[in-house]
PDB file with SEQRES, HELIX, SHEET and CRYST1 records, atoms N, CA, C and O in Angstrom:
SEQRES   1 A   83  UNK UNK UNK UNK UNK UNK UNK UNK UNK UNK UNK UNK UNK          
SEQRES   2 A   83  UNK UNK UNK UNK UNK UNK UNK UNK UNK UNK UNK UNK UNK          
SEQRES   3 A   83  UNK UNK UNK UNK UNK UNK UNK UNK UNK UNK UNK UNK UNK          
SEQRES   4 A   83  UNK UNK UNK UNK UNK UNK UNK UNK UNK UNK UNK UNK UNK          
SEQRES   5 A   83  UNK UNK UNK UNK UNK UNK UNK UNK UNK UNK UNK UNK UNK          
SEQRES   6 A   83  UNK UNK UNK UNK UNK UNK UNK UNK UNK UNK UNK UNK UNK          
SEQRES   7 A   83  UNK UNK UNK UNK UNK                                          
HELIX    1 AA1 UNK A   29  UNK A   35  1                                   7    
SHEET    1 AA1 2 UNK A  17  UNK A  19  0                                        
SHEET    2 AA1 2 UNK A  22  UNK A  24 -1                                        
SHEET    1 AA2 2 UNK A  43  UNK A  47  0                                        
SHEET    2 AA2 2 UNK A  53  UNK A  57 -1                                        
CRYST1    1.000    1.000    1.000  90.00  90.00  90.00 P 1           1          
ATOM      1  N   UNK A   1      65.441 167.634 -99.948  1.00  0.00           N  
ATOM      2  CA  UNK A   1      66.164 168.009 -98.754  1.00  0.00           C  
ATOM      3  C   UNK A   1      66.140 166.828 -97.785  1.00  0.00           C  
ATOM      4  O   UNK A   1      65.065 166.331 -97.449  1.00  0.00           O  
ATOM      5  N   UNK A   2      67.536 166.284 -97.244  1.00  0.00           N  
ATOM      6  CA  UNK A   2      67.637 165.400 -96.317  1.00  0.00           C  
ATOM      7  C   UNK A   2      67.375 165.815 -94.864  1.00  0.00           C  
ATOM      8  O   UNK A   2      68.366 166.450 -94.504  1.00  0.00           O  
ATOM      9  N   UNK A   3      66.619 165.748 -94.024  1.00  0.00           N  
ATOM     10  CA  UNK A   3      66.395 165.980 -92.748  1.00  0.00           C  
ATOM     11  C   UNK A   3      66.067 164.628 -92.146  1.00  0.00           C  
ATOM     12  O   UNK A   3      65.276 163.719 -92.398  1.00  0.00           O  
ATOM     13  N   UNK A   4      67.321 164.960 -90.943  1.00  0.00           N  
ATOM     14  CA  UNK A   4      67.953 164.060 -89.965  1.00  0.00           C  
ATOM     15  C   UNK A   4      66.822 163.667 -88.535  1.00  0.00           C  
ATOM     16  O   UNK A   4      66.845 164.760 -87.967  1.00  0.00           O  
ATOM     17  N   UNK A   5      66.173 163.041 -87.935  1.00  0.00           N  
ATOM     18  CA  UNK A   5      65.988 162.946 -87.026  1.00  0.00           C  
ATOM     19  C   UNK A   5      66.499 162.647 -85.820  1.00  0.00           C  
ATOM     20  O   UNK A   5      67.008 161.546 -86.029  1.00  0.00           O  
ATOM     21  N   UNK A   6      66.725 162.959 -84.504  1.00  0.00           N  
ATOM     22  CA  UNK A   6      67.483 162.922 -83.426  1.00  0.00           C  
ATOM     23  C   UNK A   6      66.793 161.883 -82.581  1.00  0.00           C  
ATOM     24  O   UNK A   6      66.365 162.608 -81.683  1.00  0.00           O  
ATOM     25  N   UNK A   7      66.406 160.673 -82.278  1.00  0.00           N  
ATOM     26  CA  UNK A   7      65.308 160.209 -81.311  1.00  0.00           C  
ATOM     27  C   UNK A   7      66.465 160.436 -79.727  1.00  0.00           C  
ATOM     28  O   UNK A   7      67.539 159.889 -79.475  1.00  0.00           O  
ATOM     29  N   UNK A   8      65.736 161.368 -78.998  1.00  0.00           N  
ATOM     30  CA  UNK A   8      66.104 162.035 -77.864  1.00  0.00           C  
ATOM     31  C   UNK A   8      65.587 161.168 -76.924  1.00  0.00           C  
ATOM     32  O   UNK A   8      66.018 161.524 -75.828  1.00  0.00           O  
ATOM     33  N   UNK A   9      64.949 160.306 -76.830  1.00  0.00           N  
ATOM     34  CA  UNK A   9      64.678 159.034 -75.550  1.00  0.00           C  
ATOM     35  C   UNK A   9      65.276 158.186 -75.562  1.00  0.00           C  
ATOM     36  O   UNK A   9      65.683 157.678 -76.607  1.00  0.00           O  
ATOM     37  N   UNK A  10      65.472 157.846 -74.660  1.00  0.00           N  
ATOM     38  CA  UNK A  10      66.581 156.264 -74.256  1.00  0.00           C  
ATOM     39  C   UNK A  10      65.984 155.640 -73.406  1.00  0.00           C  
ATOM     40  O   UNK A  10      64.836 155.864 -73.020  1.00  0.00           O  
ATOM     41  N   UNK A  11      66.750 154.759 -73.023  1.00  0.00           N  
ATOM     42  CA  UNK A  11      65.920 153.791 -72.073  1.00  0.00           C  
ATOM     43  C   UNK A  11      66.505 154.466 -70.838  1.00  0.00           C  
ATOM     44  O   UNK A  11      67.663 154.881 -70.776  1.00  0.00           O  
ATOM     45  N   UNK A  12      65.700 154.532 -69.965  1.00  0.00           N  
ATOM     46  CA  UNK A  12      65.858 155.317 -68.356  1.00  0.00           C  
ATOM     47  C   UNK A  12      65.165 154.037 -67.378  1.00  0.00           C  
ATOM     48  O   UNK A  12      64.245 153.284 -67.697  1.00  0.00           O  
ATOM     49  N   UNK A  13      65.927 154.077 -66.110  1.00  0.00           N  
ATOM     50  CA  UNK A  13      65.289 152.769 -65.128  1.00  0.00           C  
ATOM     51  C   UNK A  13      64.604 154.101 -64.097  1.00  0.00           C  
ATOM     52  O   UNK A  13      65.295 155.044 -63.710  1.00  0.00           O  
ATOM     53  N   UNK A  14      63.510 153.978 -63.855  1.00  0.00           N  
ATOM     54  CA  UNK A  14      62.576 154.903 -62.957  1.00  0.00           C  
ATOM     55  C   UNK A  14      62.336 153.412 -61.545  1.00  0.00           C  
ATOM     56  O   UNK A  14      61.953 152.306 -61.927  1.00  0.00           O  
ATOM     57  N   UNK A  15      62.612 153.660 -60.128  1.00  0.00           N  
ATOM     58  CA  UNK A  15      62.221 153.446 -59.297  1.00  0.00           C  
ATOM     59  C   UNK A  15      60.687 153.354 -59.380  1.00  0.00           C  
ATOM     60  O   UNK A  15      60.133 154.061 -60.222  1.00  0.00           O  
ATOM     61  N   UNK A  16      59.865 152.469 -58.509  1.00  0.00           N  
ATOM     62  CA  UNK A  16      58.320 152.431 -58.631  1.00  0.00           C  
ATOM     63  C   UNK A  16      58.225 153.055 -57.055  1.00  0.00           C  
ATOM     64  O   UNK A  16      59.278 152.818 -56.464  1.00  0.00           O  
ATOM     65  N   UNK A  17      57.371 153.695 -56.323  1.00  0.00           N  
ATOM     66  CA  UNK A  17      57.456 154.136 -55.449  1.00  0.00           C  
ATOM     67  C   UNK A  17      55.622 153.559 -54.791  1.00  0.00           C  
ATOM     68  O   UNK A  17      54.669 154.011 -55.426  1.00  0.00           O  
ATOM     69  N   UNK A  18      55.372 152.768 -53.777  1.00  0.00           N  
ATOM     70  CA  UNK A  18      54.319 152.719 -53.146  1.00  0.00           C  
ATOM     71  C   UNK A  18      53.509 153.804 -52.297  1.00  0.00           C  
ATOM     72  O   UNK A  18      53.904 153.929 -51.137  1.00  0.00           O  
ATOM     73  N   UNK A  19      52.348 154.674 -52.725  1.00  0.00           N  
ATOM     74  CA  UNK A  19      52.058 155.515 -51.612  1.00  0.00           C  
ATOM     75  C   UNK A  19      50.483 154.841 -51.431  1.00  0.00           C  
ATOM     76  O   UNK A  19      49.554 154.800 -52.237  1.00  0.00           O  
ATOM     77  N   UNK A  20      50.579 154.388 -50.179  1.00  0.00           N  
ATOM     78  CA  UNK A  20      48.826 153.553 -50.061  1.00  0.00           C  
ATOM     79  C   UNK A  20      48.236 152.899 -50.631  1.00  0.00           C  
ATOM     80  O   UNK A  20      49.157 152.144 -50.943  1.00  0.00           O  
ATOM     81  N   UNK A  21      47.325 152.444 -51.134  1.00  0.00           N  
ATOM     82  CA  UNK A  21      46.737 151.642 -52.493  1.00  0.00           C  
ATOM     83  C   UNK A  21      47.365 151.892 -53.802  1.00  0.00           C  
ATOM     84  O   UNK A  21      46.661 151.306 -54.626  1.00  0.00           O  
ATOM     85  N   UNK A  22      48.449 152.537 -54.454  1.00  0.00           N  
ATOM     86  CA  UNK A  22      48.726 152.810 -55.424  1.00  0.00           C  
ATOM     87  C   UNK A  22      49.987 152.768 -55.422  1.00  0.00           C  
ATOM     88  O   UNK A  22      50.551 152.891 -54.334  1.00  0.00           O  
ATOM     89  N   UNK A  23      51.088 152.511 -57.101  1.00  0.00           N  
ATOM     90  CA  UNK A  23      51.687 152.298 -57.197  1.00  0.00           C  
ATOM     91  C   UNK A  23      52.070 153.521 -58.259  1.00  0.00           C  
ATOM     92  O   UNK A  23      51.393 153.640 -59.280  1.00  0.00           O  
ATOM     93  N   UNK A  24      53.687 154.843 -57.863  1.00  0.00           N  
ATOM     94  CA  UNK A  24      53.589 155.335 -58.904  1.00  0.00           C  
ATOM     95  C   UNK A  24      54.960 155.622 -59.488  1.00  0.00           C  
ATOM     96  O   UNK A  24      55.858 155.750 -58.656  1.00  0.00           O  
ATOM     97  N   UNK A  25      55.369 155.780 -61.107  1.00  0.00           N  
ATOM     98  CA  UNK A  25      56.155 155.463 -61.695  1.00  0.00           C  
ATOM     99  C   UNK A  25      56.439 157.441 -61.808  1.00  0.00           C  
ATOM    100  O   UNK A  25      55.429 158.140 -61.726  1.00  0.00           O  
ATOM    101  N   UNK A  26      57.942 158.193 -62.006  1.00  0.00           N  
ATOM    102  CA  UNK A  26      57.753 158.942 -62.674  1.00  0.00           C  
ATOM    103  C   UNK A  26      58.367 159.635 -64.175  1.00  0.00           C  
ATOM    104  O   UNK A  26      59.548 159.967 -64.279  1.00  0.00           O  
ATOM    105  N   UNK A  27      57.612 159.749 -65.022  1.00  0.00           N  
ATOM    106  CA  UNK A  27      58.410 159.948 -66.578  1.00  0.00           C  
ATOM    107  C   UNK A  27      59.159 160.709 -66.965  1.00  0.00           C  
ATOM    108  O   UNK A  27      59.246 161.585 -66.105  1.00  0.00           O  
ATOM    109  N   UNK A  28      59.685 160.885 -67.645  1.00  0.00           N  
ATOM    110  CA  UNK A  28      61.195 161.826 -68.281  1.00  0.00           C  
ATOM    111  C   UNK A  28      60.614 162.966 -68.500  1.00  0.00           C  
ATOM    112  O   UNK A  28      59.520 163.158 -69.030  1.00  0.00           O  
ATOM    113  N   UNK A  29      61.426 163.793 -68.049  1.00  0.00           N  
ATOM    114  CA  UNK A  29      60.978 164.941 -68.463  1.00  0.00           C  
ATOM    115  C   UNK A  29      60.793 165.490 -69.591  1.00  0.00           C  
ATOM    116  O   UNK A  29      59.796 166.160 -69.859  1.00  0.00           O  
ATOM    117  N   UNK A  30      61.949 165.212 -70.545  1.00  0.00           N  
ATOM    118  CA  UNK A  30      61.793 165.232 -71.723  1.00  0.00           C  
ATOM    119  C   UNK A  30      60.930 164.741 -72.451  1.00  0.00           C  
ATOM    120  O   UNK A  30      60.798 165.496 -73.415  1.00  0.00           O  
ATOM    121  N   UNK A  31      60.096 163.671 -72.544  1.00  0.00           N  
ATOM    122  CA  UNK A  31      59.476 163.140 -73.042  1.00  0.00           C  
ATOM    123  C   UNK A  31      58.178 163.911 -72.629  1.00  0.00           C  
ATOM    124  O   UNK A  31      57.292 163.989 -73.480  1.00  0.00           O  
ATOM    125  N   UNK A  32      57.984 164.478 -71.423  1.00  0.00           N  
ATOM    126  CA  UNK A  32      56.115 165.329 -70.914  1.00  0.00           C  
ATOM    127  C   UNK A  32      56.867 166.571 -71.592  1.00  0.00           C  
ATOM    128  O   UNK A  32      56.156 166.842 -72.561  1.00  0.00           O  
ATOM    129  N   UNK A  33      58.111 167.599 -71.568  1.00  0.00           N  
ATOM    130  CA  UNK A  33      58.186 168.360 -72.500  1.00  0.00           C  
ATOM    131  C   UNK A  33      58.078 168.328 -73.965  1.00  0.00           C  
ATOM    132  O   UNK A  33      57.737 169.294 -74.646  1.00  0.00           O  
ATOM    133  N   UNK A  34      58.447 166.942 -74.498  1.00  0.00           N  
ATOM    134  CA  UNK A  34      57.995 166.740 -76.046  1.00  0.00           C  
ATOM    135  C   UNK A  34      56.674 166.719 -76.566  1.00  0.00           C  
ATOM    136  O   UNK A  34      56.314 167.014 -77.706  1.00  0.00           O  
ATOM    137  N   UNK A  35      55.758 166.204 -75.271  1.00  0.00           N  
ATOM    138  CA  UNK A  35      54.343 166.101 -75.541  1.00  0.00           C  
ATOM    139  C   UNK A  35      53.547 167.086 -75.234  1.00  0.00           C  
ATOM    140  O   UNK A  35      52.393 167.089 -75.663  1.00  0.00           O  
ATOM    141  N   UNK A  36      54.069 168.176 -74.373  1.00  0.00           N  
ATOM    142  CA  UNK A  36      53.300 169.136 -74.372  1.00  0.00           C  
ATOM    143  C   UNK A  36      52.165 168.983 -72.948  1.00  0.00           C  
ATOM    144  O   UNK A  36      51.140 169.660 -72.870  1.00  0.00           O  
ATOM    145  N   UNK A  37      52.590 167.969 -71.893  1.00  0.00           N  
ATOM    146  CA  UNK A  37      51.983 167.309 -70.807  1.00  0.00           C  
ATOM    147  C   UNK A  37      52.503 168.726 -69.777  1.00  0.00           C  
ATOM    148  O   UNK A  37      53.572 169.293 -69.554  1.00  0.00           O  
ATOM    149  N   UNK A  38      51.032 168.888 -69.324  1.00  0.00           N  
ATOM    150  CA  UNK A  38      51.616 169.891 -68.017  1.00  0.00           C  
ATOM    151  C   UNK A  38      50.348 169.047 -66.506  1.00  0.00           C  
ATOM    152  O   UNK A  38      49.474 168.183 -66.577  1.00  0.00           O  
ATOM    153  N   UNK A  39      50.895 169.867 -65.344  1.00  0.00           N  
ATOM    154  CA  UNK A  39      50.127 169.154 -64.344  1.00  0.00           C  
ATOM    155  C   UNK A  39      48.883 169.417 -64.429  1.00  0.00           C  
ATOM    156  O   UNK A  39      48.491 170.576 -64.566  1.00  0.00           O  
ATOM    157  N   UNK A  40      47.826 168.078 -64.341  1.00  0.00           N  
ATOM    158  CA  UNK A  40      46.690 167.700 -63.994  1.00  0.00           C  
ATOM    159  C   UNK A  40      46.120 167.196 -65.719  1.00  0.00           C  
ATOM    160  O   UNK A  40      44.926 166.980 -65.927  1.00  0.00           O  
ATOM    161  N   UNK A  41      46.996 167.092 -66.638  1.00  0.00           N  
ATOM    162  CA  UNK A  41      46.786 166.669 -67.850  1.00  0.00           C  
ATOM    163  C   UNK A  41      46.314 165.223 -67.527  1.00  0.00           C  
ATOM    164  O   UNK A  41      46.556 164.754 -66.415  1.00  0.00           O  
ATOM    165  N   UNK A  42      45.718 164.582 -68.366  1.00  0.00           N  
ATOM    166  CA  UNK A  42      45.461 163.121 -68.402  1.00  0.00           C  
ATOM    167  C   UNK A  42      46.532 162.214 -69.146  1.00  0.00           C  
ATOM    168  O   UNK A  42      47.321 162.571 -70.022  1.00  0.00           O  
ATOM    169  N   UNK A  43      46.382 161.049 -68.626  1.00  0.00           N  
ATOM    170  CA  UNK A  43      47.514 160.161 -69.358  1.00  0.00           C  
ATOM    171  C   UNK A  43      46.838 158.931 -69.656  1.00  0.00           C  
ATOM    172  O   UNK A  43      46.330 158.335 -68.707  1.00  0.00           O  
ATOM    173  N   UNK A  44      46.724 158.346 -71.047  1.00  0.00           N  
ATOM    174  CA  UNK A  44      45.957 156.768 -71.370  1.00  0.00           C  
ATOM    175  C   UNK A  44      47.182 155.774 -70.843  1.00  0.00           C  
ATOM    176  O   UNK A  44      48.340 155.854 -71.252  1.00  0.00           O  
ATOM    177  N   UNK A  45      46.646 154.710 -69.740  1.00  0.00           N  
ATOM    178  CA  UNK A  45      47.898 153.950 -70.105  1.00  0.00           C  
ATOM    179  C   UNK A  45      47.048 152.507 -70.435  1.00  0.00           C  
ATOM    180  O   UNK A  45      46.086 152.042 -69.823  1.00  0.00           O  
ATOM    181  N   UNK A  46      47.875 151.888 -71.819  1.00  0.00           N  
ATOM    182  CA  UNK A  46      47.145 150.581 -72.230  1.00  0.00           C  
ATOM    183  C   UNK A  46      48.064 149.583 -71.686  1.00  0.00           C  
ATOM    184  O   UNK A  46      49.253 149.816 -71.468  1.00  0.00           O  
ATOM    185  N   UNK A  47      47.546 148.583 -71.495  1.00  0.00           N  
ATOM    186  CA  UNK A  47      48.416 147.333 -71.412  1.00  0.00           C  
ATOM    187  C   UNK A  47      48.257 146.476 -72.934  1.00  0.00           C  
ATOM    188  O   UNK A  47      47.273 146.369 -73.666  1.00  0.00           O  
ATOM    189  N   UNK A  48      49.588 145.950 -73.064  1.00  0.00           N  
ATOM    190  CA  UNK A  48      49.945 145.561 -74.706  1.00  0.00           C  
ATOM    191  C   UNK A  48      49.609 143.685 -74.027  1.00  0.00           C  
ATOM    192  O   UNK A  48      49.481 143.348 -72.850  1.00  0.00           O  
ATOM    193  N   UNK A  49      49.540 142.651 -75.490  1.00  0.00           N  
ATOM    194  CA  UNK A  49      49.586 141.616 -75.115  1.00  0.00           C  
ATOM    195  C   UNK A  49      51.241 141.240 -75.081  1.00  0.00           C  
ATOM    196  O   UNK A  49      51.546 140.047 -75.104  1.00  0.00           O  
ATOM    197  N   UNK A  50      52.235 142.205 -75.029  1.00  0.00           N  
ATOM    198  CA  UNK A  50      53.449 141.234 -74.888  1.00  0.00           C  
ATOM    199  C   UNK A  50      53.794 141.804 -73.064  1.00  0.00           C  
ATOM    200  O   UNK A  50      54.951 141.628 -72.681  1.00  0.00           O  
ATOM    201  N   UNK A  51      52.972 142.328 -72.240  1.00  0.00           N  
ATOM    202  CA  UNK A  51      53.352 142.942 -71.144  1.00  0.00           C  
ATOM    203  C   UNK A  51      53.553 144.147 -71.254  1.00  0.00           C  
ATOM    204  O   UNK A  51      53.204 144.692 -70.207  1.00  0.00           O  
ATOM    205  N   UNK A  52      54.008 144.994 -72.117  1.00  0.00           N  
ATOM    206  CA  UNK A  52      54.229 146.367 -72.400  1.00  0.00           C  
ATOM    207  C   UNK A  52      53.392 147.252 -72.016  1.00  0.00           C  
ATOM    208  O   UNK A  52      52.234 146.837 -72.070  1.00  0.00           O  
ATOM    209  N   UNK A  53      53.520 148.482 -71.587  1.00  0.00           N  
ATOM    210  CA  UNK A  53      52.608 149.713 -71.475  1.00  0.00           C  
ATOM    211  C   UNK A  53      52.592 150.571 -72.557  1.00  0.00           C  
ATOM    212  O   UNK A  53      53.588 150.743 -73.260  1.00  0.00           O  
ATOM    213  N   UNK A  54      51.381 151.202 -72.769  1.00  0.00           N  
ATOM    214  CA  UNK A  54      51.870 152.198 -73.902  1.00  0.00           C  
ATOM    215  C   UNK A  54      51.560 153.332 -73.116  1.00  0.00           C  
ATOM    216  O   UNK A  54      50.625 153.194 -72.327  1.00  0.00           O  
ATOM    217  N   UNK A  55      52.062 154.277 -73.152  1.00  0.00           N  
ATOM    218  CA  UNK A  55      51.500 155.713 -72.824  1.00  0.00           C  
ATOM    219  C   UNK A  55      51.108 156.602 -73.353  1.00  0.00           C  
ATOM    220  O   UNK A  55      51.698 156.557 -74.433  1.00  0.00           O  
ATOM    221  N   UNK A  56      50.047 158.029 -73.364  1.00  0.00           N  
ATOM    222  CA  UNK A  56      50.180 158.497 -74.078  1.00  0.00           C  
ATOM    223  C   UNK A  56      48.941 159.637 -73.858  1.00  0.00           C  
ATOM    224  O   UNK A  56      47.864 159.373 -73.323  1.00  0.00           O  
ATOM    225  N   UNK A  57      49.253 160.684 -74.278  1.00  0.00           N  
ATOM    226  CA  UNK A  57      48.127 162.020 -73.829  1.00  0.00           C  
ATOM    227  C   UNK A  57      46.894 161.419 -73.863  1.00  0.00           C  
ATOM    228  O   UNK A  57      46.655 160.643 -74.789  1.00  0.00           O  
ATOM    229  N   UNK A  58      45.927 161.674 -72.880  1.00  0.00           N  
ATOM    230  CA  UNK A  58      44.776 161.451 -73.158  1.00  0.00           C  
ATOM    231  C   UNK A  58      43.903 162.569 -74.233  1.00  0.00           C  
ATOM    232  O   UNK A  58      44.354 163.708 -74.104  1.00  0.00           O  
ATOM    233  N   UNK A  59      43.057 162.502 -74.990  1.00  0.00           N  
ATOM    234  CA  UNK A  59      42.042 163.093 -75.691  1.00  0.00           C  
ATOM    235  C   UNK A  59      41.924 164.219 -75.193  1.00  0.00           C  
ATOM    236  O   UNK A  59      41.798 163.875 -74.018  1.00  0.00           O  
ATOM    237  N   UNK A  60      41.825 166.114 -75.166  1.00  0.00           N  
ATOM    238  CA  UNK A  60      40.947 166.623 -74.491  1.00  0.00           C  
ATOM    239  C   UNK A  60      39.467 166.955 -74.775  1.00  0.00           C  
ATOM    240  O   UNK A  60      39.136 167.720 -75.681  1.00  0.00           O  
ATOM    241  N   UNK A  61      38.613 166.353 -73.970  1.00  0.00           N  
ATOM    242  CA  UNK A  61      37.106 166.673 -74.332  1.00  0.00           C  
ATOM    243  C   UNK A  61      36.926 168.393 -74.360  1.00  0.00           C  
ATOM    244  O   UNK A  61      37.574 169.030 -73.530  1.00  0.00           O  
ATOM    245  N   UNK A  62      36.016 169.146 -75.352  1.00  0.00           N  
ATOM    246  CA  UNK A  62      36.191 170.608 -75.217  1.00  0.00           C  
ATOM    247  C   UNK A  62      34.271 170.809 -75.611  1.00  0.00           C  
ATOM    248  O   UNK A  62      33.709 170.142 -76.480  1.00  0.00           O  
ATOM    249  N   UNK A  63      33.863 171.420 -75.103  1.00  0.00           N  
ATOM    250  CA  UNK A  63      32.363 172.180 -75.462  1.00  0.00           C  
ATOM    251  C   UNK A  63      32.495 173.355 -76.456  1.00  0.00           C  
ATOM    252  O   UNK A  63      33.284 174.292 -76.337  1.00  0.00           O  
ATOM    253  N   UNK A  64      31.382 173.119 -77.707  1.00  0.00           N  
ATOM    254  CA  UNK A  64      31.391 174.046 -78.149  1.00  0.00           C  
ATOM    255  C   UNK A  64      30.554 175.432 -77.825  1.00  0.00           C  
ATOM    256  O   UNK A  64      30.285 175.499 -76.625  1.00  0.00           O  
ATOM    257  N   UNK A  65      30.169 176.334 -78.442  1.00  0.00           N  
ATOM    258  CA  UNK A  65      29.264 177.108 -78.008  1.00  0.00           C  
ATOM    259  C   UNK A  65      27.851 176.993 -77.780  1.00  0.00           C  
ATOM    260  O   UNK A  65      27.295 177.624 -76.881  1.00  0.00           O  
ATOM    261  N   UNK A  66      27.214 176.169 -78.599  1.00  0.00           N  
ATOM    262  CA  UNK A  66      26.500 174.973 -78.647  1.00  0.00           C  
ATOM    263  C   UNK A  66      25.794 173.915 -77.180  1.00  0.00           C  
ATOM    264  O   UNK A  66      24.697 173.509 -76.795  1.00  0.00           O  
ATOM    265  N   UNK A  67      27.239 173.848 -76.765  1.00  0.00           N  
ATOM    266  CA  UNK A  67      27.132 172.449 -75.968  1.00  0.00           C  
ATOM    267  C   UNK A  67      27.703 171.277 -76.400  1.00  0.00           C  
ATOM    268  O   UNK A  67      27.899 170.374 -75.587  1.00  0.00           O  
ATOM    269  N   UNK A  68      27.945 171.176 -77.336  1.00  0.00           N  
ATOM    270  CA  UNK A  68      28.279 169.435 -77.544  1.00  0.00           C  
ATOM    271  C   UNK A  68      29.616 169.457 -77.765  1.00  0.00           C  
ATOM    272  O   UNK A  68      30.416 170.215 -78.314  1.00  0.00           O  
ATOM    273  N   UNK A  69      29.646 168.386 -77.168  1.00  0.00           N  
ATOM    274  CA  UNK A  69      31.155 167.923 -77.044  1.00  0.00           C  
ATOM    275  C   UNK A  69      32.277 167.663 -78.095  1.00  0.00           C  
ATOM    276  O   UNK A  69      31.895 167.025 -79.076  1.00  0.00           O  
ATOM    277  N   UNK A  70      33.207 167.926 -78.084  1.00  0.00           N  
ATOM    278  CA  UNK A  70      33.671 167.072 -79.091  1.00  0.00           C  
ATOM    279  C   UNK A  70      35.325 166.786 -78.449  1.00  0.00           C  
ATOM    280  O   UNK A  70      35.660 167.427 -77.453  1.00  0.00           O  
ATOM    281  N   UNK A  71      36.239 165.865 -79.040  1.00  0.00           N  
ATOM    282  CA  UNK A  71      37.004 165.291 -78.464  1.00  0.00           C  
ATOM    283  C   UNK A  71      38.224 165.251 -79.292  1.00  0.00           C  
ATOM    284  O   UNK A  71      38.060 164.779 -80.417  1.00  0.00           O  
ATOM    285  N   UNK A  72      39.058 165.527 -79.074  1.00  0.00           N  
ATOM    286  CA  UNK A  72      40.925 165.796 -79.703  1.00  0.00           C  
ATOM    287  C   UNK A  72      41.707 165.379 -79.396  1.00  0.00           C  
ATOM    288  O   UNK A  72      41.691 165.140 -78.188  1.00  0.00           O  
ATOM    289  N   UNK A  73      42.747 165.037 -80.022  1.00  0.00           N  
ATOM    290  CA  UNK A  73      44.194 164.333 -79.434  1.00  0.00           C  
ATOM    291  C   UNK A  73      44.654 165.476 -78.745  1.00  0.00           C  
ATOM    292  O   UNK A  73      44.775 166.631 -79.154  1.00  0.00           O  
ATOM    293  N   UNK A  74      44.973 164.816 -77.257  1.00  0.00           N  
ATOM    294  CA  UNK A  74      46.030 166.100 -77.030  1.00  0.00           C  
ATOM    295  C   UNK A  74      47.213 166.593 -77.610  1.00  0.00           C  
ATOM    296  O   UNK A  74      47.489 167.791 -77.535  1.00  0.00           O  
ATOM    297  N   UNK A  75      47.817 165.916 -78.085  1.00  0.00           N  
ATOM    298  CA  UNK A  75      48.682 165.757 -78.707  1.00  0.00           C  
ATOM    299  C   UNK A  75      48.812 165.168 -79.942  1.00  0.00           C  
ATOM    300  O   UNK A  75      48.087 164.183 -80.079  1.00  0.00           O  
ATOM    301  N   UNK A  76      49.465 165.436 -80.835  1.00  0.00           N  
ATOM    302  CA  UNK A  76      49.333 164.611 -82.486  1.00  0.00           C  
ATOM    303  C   UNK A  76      50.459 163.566 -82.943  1.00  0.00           C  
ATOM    304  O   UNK A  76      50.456 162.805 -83.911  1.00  0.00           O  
ATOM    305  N   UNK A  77      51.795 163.842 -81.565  1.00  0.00           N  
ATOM    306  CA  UNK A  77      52.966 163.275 -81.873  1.00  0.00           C  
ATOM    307  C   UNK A  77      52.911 161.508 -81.748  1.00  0.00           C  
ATOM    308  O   UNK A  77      51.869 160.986 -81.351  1.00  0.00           O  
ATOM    309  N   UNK A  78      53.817 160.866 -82.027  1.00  0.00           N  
ATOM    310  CA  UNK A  78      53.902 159.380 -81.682  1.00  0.00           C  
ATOM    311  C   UNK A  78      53.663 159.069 -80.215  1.00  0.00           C  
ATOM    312  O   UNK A  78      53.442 159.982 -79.420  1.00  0.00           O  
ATOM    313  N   UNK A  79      53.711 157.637 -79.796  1.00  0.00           N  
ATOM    314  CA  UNK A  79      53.067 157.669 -78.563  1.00  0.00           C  
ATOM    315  C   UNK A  79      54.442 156.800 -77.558  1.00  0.00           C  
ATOM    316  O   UNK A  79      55.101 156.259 -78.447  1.00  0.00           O  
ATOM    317  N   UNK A  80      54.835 156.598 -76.771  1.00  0.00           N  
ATOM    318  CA  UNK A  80      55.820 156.198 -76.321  1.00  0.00           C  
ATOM    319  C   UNK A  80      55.798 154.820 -75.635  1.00  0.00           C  
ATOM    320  O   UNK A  80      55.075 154.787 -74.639  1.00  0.00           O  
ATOM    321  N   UNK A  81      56.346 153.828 -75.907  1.00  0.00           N  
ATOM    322  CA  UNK A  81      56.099 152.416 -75.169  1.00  0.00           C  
ATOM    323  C   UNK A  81      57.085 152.169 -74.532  1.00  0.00           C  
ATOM    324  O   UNK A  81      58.234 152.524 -74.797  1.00  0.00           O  
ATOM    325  N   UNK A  82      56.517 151.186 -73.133  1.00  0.00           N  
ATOM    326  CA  UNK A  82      58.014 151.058 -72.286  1.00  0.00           C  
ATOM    327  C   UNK A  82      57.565 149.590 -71.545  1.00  0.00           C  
ATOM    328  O   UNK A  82      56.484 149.229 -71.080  1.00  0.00           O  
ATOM    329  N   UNK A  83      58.853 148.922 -71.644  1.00  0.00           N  
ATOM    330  CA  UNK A  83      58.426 147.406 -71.486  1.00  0.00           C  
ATOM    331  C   UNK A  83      59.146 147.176 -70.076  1.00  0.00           C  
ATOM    332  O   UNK A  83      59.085 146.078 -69.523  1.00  0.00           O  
TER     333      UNK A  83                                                      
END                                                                             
């Protein structure tokens, strides 16, 4: 069976907006609906050696019954880069 993929992101220009010591960008919606990102989620952002950012769910840490920790992708999907 042939199954088609759709890649539903494009390139989008986001304004950077200054509020006090910080600088903040904001992401597609589509893309925090593809990932499953809701408010107060964490976000990794790496810096690449060509300048690039990568983005991408942070881990959630979870306790077991136990106590000990253990740690998960928030997400399992690909991760999104934007130069």
């Amino acid at each position: 069976m042939l199954v088609m993929v759709i890649n539903i992101f494009k390139v989008v220009t986001r304004k950077i907006q200054k509020v006090r010591y910080s600088y903040l960008v904001s992401l597609p919606v589509e893309w925090i609906k593809h990932k499953g990102i809701g408010k107060s989620d964490s976000l990794n952002i790496e810096m690449q050696t060509d300048d690039s950012l990568k983005i991408f769910p942070a881990p959630v840490t979870r306790q077991d019954e136990k106590g000990a920790e253990s740690s998960t992708p928030a997400n399992k999907k690909e991760v999104l880069a934007c130069r």
